[in-house]
N, C-alpha and C positions, 0 to 999 in steps of 0.2 A: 646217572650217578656222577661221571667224571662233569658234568657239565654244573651240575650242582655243587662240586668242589672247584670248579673255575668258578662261579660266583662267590661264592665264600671267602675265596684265594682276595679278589677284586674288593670285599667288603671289608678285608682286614688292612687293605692297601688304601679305602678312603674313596676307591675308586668309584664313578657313576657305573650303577649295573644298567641304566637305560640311559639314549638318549637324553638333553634337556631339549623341548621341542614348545617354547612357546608360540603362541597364536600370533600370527603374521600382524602387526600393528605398522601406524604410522603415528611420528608426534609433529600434533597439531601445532603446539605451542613449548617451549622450552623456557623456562626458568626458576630460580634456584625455589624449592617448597610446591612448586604450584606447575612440574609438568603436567601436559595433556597428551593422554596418546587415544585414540582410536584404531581399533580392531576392526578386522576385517581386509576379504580383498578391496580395489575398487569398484568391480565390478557386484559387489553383495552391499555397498555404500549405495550404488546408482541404484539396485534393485530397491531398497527401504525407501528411498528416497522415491522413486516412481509411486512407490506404495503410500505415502507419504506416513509410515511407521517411525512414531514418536520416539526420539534418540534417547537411551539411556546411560545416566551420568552414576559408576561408581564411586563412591566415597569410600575409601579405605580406613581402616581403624587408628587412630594417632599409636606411631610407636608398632608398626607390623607394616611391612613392605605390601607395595602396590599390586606384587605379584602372587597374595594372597586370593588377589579373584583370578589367576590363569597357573598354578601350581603345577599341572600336567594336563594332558591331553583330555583324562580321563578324570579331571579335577578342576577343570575350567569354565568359572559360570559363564565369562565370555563367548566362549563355544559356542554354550550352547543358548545362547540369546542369536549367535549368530546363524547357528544352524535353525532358529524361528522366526527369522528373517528382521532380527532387530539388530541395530549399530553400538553398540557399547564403546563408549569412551570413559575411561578412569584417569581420573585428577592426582598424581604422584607427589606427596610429600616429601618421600627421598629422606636422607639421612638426617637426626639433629644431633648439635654438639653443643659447646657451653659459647659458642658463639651465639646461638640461636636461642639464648636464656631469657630474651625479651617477649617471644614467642607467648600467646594469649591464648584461648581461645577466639576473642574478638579476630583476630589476625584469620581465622578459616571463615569464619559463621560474614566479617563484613566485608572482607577483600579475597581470599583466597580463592573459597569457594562458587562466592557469584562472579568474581573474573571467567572461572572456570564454564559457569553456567551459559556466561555471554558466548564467549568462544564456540561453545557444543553448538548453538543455535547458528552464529557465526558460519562455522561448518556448515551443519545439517541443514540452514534453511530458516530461517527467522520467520516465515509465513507460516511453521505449523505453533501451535498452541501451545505449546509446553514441553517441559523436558520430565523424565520419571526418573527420579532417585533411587536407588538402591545402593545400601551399605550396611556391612557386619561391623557388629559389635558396638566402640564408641565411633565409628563410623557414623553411626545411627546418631548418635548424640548431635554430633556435628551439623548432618541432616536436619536433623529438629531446630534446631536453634539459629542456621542457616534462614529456614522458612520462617521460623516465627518474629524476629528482626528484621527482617526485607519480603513482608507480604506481597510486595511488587514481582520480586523475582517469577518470571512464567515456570514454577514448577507446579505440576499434572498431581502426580500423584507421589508417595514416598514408602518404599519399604525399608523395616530397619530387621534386621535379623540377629536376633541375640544382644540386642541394647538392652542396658543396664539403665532401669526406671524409677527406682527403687530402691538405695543403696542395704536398707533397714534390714531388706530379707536376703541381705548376698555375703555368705561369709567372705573371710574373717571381719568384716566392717561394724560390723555390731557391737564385736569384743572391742577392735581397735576405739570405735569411740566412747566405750564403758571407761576405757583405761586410761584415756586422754581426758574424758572430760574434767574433772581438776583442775587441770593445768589449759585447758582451752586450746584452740588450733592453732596457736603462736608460733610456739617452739614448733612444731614439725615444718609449719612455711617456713619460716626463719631457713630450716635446716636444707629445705630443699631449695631454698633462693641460695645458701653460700653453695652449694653443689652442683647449682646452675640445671640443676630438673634430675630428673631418673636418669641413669648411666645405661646404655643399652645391657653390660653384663649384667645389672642387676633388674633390668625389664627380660632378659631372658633366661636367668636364674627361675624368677618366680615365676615365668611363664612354666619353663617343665617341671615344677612344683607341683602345679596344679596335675600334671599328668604323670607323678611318680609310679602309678600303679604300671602304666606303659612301660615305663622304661626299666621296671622289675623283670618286666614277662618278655622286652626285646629278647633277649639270645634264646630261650625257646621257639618264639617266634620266627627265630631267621634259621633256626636248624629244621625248623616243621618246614618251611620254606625256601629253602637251599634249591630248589628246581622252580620255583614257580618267579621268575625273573618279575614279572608285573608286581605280585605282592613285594617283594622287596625294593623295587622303584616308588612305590607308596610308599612304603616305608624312610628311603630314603630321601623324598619329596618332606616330609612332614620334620626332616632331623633338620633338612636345610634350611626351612621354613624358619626351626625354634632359631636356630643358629643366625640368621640374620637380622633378628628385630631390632631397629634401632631405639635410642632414648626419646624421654619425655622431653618438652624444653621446661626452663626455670617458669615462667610464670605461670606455663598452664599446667604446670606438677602441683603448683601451688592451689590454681583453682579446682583442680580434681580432688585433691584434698580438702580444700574448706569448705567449697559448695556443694562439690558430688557426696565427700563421705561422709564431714563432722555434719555441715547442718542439714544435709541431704535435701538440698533446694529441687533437685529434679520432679521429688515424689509429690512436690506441691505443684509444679507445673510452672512454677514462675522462678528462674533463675536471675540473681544481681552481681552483675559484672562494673566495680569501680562504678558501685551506685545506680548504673543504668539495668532497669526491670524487661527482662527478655521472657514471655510470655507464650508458654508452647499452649495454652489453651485458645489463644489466639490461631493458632491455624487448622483450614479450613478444606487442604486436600487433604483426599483422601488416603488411608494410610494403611498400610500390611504391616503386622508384628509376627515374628518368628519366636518361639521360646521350647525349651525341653527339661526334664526332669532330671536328665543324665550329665547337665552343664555343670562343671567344675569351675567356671568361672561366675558362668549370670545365671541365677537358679530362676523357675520358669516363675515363679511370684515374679521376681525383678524385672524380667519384661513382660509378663503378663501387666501388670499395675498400668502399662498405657492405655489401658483401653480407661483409666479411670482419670486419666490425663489428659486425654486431647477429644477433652467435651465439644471444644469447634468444630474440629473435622466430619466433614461430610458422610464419610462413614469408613471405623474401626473395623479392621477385622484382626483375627491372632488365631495361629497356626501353631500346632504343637509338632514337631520332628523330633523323637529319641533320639539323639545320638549326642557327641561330643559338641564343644561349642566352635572348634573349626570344624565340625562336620556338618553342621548348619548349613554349611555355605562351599562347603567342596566333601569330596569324597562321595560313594555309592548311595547313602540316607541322601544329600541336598540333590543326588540325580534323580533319585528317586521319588522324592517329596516335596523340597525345597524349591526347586527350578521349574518343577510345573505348574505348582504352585503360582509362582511370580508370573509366569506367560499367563495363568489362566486370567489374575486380576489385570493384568494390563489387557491383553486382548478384550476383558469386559468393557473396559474405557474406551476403547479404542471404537467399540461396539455403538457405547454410548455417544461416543462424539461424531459418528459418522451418521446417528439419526438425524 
């Protein structure tokens, strides 16, 4: 009892009831939008590398911190790729501000992220075959668009977890372009180029919008829980999570709005960036989709629709996991579903390239 009002005492104070304990990393490479760090000891580097086990590159979601793939112990996909003897390195965006209002997409998909891909290889060994992608959310986007732009790049395989494919069937976007179309997608670019892109308070306004029902039922929650320290460190892993999302930048707030929502370029496969035609049906690894019925963000039509998109790819698959749309990708459901998931289709390639 007393122990369970010392925690309560500590949650009215702000205070951590656990530890913050991330995954021992080193960064590869440093600079501004485009760190590198990889996970792991060096001694679990030399073992993957003896093994010559294919290094995996996270992409993180534009607008959601890097530390979305290592939130806790017990919430870290890096863990546990590492506890499967695989290397995880994640490519860090880092914060944007209205400095950073030039910011594209072109800026990840034709420098960012294949700098990042050279580097992984760089690291790990330029003699194995490819590198496997793995990223939540518009992570995935990135992913895509990445591959389908620089066919050259040695990327293996791609998983996108909870990407939005689809903008047609992902509320509010339906209404939003019912109610814009009149007036066309002008004025809203217009509005986000003087603003210089989404402000982090208003990308994490609307992010715990989307989970008001949570944060109805928190103070039940923490008084059902007042003894059980773990659950309230999840808990308080996920307030810290909302609490740091940084902003969109100016140009590519602009192009999530023209291309992704009004004329929803994704759902045809063919995206136009300042004219130039970037072509997700064009790529040809193979690719894992994550989606669920329980997402408040990307309803499972919205990344289910890839499998009707990347007619090139060697071969689709799409995995359904119930849970939230960060639960996808951290939390008890992605330990459970998600992450064995991913070992399973890689280990098949793995399988595959060692015939």
């Amino acid at each position: 009892m007393f122990d369970g009002v010392r925690t309560l005492y500590r949650l009215t104070r702000g205070d951590r009831v656990a530890e913050d304990r991330p995954t021992p990393h080193t960064v590869i490479a440093q600079a501004q939008h485009r760190t590198l760090l990889r996970y792991g000891s060096d001694d679990e580097f030399a073992a993957a590398r003896s093994a010559r086990r294919r290094p995996v590159l996270l992409i993180p979601p534009l607008a959601v911190p890097a530390r979305c793939y290592d939130l806790a112990p017990d919430m870290s996909v890096v863990a546990f790729l590492l506890s499967i003897g695989r290397i995880p390195y994640v490519v860090d965006f880092d914060e944007m501000s209205y400095a950073d209002r030039h910011l594209g997409f072109e800026d990840f998909f034709d420098d960012i992220v294949p700098q990042a891909l050279g580097r992984v290889l760089d690291d790990a060994g330029d003699d194995l075959d490819g590198v496997d992608l793995v990223a939540w959310s518009l992570g995935g986007t990135v992913a895509f668009l990445t591959a389908a732009a620089h066919p050259e790049l040695p990327i293996r395989t791609i998983t996108a977890i909870g990407t939005p494919l689809d903008y047609s069937v992902i509320q509010p976007y339906p209404l939003v372009r019912t109610i814009t179309r009149p007036i066309g997608p002008t004025p809203i670019a217009l509005a986000l180029r003087a603003m210089g892109g989404i402000p982090a308070p208003l990308v994490r306004a609307g992010y715990r919008a989307t989970a008001w029902q949570r944060e109805l039922r928190k103070p039940g929650y923490i008084l059902r829980n007042a003894d059980n320290t773990e659950a309230l460190a999840r808990m308080q892993v996920i307030d810290w999570f909302q609490e740091v999302l940084p902003g969109y930048p100016g140009k590519l707030s602009e192009q999530m709005w023209t291309n992704l929502v009004f004329h929803n370029e994704i759902a045809t496969g063919v995206l136009h960036f300042d004219g130039r035609p970037v072509d997700l049906s064009s790529i040809t690894s193979p690719i894992q989709l994550f989606g669920n019925h329980r997402d408040a963000i990307v309803s499972w039509a919205g990344a289910h629709h890839g499998v009707e998109v990347f007619t090139g790819s060697a071969q689709v698959r799409f995995t359904t996991v119930e849970t939230s749309h960060l639960g996808l990708i951290a939390g008890s459901d992605a330990a459970a579903q998600t992450w064995p998931r991913i070992d399973e289709s890689l280990s098949a390639f793995d399988g595959a390239h060692s015939k």
